[in-house]
C-alpha positions in Angstrom: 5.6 37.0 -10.6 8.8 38.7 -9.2 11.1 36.7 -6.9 13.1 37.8 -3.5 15.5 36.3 -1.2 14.8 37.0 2.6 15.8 35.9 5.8 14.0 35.6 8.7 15.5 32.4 10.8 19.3 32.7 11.7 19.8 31.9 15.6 22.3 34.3 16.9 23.6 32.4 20.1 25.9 30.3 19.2 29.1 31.3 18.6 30.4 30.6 14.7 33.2 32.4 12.6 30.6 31.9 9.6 27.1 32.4 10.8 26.8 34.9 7.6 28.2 32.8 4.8 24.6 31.5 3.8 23.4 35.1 3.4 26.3 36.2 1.9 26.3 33.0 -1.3 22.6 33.3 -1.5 22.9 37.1 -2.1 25.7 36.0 -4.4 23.0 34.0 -6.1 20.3 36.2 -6.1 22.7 38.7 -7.8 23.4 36.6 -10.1 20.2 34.9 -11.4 17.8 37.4 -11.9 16.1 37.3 -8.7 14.7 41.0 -7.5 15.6 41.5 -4.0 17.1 40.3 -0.7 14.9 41.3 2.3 16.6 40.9 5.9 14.8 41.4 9.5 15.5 43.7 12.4 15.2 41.2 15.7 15.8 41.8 19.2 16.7 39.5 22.3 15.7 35.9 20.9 17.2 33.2 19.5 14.7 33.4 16.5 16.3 35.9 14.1 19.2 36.8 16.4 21.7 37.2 13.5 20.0 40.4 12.3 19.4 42.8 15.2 20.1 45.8 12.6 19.4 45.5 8.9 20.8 48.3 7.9 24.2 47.4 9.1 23.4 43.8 7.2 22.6 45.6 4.3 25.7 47.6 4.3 27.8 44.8 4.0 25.4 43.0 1.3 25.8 46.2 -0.9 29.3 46.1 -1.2 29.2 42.5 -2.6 26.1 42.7 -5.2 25.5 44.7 -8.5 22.3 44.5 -9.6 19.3 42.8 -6.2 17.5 45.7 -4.7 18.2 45.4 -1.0 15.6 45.9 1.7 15.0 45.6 5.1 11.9 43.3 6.1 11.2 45.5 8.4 12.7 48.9 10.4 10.9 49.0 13.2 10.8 52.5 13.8 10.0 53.1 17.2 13.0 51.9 18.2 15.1 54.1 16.2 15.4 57.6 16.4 14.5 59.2 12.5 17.2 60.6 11.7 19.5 57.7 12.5 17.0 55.7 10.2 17.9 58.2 7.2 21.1 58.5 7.3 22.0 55.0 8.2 20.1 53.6 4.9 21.5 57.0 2.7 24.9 55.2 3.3 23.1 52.0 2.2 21.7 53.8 -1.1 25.1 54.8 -1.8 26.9 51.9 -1.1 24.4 50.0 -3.2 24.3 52.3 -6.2 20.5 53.3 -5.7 19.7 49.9 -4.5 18.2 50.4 -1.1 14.4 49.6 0.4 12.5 48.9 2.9 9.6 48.1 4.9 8.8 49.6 8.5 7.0 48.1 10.8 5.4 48.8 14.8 6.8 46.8 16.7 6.3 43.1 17.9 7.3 42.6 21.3 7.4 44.7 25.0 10.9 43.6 25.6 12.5 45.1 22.2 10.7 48.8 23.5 13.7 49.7 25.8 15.4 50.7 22.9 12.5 53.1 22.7 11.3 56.4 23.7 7.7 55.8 23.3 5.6 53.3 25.1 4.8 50.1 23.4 1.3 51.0 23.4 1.6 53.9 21.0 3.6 52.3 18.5 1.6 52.4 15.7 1.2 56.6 15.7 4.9 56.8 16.6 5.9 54.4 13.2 3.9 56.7 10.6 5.1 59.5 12.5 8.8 58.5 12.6 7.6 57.5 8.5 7.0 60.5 7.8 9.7 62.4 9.1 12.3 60.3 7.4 10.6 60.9 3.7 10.9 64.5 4.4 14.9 63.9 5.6 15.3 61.7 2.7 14.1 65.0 -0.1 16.6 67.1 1.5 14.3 68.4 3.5 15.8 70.7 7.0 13.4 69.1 9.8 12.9 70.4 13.4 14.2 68.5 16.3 14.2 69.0 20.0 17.4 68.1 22.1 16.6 66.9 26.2 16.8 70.6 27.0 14.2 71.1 24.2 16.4 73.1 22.1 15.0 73.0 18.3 17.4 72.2 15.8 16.8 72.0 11.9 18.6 68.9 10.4 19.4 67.9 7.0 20.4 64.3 6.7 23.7 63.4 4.9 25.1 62.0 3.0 22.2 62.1 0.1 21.0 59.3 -0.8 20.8 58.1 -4.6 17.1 57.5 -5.1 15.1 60.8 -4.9 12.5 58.9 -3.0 13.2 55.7 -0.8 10.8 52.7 -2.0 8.7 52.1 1.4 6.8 48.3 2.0 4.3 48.5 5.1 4.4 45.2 7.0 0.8 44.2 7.0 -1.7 41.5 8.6 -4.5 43.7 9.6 -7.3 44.9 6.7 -6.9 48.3 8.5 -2.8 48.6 7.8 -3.8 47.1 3.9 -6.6 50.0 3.8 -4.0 52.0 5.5 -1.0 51.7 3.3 -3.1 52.2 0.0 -4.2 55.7 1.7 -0.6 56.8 1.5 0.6 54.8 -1.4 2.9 52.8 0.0 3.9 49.0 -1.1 2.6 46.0 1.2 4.7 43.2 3.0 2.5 40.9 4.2 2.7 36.7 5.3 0.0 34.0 5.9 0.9 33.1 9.3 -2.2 30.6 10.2 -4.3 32.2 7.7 -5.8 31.5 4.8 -5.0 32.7 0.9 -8.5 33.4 0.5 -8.1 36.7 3.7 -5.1 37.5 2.3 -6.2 38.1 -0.9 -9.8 40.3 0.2 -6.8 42.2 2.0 -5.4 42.5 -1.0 -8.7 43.5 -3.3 -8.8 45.9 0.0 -5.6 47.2 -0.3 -5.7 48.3 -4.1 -9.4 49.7 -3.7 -7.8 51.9 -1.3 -4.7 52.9 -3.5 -8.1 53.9 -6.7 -9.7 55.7 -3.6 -7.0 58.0 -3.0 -5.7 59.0 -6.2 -2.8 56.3 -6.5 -2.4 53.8 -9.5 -3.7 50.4 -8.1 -1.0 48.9 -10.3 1.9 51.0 -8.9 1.3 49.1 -5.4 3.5 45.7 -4.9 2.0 43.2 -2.6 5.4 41.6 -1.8 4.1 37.8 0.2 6.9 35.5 2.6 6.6 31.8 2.0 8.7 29.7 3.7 10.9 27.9 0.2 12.7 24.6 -0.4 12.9 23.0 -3.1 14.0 19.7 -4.8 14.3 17.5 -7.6 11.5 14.6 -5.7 8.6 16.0 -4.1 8.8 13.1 -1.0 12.4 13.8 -0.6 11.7 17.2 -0.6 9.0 16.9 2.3 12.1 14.2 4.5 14.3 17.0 4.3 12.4 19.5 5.2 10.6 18.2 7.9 13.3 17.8 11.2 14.6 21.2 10.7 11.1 22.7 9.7 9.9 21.8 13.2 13.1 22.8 15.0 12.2 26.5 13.4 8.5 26.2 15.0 9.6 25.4 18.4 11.7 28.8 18.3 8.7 30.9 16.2 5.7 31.1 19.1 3.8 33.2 17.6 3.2 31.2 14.3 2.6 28.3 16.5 0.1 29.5 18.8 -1.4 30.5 14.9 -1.6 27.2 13.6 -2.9 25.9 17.0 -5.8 28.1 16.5 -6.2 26.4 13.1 -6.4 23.0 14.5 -9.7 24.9 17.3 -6.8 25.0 20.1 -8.1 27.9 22.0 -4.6 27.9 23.8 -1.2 29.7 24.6 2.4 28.3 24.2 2.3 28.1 28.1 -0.6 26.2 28.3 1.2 23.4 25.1 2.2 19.9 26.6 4.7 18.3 25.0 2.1 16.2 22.4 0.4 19.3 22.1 3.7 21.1 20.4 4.1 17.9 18.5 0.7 17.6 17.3 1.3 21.4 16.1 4.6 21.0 14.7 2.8 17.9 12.6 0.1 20.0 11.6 2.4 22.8 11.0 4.2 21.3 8.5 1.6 19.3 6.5 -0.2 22.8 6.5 3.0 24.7 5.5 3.7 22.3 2.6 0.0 21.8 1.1 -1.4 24.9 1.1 1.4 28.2 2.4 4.8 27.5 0.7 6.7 26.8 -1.7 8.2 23.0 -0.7 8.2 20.7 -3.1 9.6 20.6 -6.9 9.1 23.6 -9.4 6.3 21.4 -11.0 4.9 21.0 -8.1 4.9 24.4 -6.8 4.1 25.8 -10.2 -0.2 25.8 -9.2 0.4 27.5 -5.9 2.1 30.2 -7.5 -0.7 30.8 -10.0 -2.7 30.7 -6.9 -0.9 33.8 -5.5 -1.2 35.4 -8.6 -4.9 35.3 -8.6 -5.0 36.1 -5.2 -3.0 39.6 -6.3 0.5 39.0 -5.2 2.9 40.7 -7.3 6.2 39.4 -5.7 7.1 35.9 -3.4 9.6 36.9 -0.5 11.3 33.3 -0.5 12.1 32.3 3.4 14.9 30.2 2.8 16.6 30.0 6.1 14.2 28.2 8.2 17.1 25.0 6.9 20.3 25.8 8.8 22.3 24.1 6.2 24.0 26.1 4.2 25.0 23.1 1.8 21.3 22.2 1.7 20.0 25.7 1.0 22.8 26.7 -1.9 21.2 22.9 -3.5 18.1 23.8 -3.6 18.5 27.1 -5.4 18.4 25.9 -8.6 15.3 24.4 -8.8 13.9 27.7 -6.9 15.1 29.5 -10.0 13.5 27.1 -12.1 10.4 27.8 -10.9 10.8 31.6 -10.7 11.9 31.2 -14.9 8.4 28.6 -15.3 6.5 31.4 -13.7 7.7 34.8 -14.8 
């Protein structure tokens, strides 16, 4: 089992002189013990993930203080961003980096991010493998045609060129049809459990490299890269009292992975229709769910079965969510014991 780094949390609102510093030591970190990657998201106009509006900025500054962690973007959402832009803002990345540079693309999550876009929300699925394909083709070297607002074509070649002579692609993926979908083109998969269960996520996965056989691709060349929310510890109970204040602080700002693990509990609801006890009885559940059966919290005995678990369940690489803790002291602790587990399982 492969280990990454990736941050998802990160509220960008308040005003800090050193709101990157735990991103910046645990990349340090990462560098430095082995692990295989550090993953950062694009996020627009919320509190949740509002450090990292543009990865490849992030990333930019992350491959000027690493050597050896592939560094990806989890995920470009394309239809927001023009394709070209896309190329040649991670070609600067792959040189930075030394041929370090990744990513997974994604559709889009919410209608308010789309004003940054040129397409409607409602086509943003055709629009990302569209936009996909386009920037393979600028990343080759290719000369692709573009139209300027007076429809003038024009035939671009992105620079500078990149390192790699292909740029490694992840599809972020919950759906069986985007599993089926990115095993059609031969793409790797980014995918999370969000109120599911392991047992969907892995018939996505059987799914997924069925797909890859189908059309003519390895089925061991696909990764099927899986976020768990990480902390770890030396005692499993004081693991589980640490976690669990700022664990449900990070729910009340993720909506969508509440109203998830309301459905779990049979709580046909919305986050408009939650009383207060209702978002507590969640944020209970939420946790205790989270701990026995979706993350890595605990000790790296503890934690050791579940990863087996993930392994059977075809997961090739953990994408540790670290950040969900705001302390950076915290965090930089518990490190050690992560790459404990990452050396018991390997």
């Amino acid at each position: 089992m492969k280990f990454s780094l990736f941050f998802f949390d990160g509220d960008g609102a308040t005003v800090q002189s050193d709101r990157y510093d735990l991103l910046k030591e645990c990349a340090a970190f990462g560098d430095q013990n082995g692990f295989t990657a550090i993953w950062t998201p694009e996020r627009h106009f919320h509190a949740f993930g509002g450090l990292y509006p543009n990865p490849a900025v992030i990333s930019a500054a992350l491959a000027c203080i690493t050597e050896r962690i592939q560094i990806r973007a989890g995920s470009v959402v394309l239809p927001l961003h023009h394709p070209v832009r896309v190329a040649e803002d991670w070609a600067v990345v792959d040189n930075l980096s030394g041929g370090r540079a990744a990513l997974s693309v994604a559709s889009g999550w919410t209608m308010d991010e789309f004003i940054l876009s040129r397409d409607p929300h409602g086509s943003r699925r055709t629009v990302m493998w569209e936009n996909l394909d386009l920037i393979r083709r600028l990343w080759r070297g290719e000369a692709v045609e573009f139209q300027d607002t007076s429809e003038r074509t024009v035939a671009v070649q992105v620079l500078p060129r990149p390192l790699q002579s292909e740029l490694p692609i992840w599809i972020t993926c919950q759906s069986t049809e985007s599993f089926v979908e990115a095993g059609r083109c031969g793409y790797h998969v980014l995918t999370s459990l969000l109120g599911g269960q392991l047992e969907e996520t892995a018939k996505n996965i059987a799914k997924y490299r069925e797909s890859l056989t189908r059309n003519g691709h390895d089925p061991k060349s696909g990764t099927v890269s899986l976020m768990v929310h990480t902390f770890l510890g030396a005692n499993e109970d004081r693991v589980r009292e640490d976690i669990r204040v700022p664990f449900g602080d990070y729910l009340k700002t993720h909506y969508g992975l509440l109203e998830n693990l309301a459905k779990g509990m049979g709580l046909d609801v919305s986050m408009d229709d939650f009383s207060e006890d209702d978002l507590d009885a969640v944020i209970e559940f939420g946790i205790e769910g989270f701990i026995k059966q979706r993350s890595l919290i605990g000790t790296p005995d503890s934690c050791s079965p579940l990863v087996g678990a993930f392994a059977d369940a075809g997961v090739d690489e953990l994408c540790c969510l670290v950040d969900f803790v705001q302390s950076k002291d915290a965090v930089m602790s518990s490190l050690p014991f992560l790459r404990e587990l990452m050396e018991k399982t390997q």
